[in-house]
C-alpha positions in Angstrom: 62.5 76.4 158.9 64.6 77.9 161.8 66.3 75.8 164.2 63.6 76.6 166.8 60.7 75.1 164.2 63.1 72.3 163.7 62.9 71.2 167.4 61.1 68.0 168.5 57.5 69.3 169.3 57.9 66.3 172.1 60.7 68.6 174.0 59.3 71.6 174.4 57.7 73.4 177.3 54.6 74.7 177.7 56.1 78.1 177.3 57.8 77.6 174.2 55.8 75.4 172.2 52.7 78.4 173.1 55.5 81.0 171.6 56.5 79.2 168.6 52.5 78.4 167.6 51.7 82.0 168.4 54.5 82.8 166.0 53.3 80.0 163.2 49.6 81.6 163.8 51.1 84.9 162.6 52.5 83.7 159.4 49.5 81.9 158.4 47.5 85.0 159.3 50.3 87.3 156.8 50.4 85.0 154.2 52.1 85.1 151.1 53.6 81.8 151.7 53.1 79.0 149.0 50.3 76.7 149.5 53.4 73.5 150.6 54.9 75.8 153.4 51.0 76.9 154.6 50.1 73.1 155.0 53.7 72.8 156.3 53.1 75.3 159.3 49.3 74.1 159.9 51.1 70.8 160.5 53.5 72.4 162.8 50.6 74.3 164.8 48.7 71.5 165.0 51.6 69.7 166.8 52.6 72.2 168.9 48.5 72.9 169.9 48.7 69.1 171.2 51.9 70.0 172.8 50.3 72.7 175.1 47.2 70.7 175.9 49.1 67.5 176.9 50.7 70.5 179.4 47.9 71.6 180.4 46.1 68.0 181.2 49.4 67.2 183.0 48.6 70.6 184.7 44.9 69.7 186.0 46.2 66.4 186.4 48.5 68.0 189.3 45.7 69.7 190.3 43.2 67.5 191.1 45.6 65.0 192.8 46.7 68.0 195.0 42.9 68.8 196.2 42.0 67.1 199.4 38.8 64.8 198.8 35.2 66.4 199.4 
């Protein structure tokens, strides 16, 4: 694993954990890993997935506080 995939998922931004998955999607879609470091970068895209939606409910979050009531 790089240094980048080595990072806590819990300090990334949105940005970068939504690089680093696109990046893990890619070399699940290539393949010719072994079957350990597939499961290893499912686990990895899994947490960084959660990453980017805890970003984006912290986002709607902003959001709907921000919108005067109706």
């Amino acid at each position: 694993m790089t240094a980048a995939e080595q990072q806590d998922v819990a300090t990334l931004s949105y940005e970068e954990a939504r690089e680093e998955l696109l990046m893990v999607v890619q070399r699940l879609e290539a393949g010719g890993g072994t079957l350990e470091e597939s499961l290893s970068l499912w686990e990895r895209g899994e947490a960084l997935a959660a990453r980017c939606e805890e970003w984006l409910e912290g986002a709607r979050a902003r959001l709907k506080a921000a919108q005067p009531d109706a």
